[in-house]
C-alpha positions as CSV (number, residue, x, y, z in Angstrom):
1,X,188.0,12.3,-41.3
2,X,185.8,15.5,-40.8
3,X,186.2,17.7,-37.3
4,X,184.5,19.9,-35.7
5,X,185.0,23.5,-35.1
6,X,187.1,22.6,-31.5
7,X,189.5,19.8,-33.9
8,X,187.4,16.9,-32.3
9,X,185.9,14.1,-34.7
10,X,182.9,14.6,-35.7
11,X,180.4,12.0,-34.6
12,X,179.2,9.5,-37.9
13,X,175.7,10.3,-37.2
14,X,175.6,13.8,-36.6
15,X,177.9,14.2,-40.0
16,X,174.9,11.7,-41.4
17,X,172.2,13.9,-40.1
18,X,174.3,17.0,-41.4
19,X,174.2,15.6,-44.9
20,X,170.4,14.5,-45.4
21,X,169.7,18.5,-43.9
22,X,172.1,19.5,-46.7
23,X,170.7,17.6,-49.5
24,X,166.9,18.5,-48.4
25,X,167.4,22.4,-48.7
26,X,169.5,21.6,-51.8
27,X,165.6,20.5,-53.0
28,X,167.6,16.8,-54.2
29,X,166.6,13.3,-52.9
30,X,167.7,12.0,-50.6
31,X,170.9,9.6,-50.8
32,X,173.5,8.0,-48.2
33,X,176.9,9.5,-48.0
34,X,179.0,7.0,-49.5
35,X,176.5,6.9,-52.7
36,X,178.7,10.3,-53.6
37,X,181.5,8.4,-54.0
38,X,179.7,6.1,-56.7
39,X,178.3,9.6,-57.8
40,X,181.8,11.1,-58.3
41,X,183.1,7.6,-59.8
42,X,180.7,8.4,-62.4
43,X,180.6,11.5,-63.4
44,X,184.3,11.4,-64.0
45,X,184.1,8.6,-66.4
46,X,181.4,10.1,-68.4
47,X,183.7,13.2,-68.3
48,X,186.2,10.5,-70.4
49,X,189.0,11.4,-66.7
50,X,191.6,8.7,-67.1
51,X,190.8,5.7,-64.8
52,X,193.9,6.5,-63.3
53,X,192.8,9.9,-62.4
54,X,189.4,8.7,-61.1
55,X,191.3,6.0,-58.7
56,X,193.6,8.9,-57.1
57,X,190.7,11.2,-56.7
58,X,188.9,8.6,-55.5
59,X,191.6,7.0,-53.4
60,X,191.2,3.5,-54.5
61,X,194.5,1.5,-54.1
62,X,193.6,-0.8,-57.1
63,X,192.0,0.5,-60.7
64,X,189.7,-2.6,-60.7
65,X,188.1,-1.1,-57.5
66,X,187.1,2.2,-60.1
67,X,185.9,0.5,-62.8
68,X,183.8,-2.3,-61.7
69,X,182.5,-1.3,-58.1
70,X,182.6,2.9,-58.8
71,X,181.4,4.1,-62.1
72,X,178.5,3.0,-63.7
73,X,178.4,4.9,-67.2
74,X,176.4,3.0,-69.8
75,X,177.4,2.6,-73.4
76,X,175.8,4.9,-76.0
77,X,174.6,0.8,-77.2
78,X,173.2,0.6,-74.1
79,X,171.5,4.0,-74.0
80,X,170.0,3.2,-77.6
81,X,168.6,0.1,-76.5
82,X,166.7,1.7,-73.4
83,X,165.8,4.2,-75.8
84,X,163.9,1.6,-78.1
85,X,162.6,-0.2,-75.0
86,X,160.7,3.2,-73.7
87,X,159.6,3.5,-77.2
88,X,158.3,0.3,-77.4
89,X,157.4,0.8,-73.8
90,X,155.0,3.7,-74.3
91,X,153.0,1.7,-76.8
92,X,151.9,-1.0,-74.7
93,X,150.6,1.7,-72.2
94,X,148.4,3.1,-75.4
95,X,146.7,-0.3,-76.5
């Protein structure tokens, strides 16, 4: 929970609106809140964080919640494979 200045909650849409002003004079696109938390679910597993970690610092009270709803980290497999499908992609575009 987020207050204001007086110790009052802060109204969801005005902490909304708060965010996308944020995020446009940071110059990145623009994304909802909760999409951070997928963002931050993330970027800790590609930083190899324990799972366990990752769920405290995201307060999930069970692990599967992490890995199958939060982070979205794709193989090196799977990063070779959309590799070779850009490749083979980009020369369709050329015919």
């Amino acid at each position: 929970m987020f207050t204001t200045r007086y110790g009052t909650p802060i109204e969801p849409r005005n902490f909304n609106r708060s965010f996308a002003d944020q995020t446009s004079k940071a110059g990145i696109r623009r994304i909802r809140l909760h999409d951070t938390r997928h963002t931050c679910g993330s970027l800790l597993a590609a930083l190899d964080v324990h799972p366990r970690i990752a769920m405290q610092i995201l307060r999930h009270s069970k692990i599967a919640v992490t890995m199958e709803i939060y982070t979205h980290v794709p193989s090196e497999a799977t990063r070779k494979a959309l590799r070779r499908l850009g490749k083979h992609l980009g020369k369709q575009d050329r015919k």
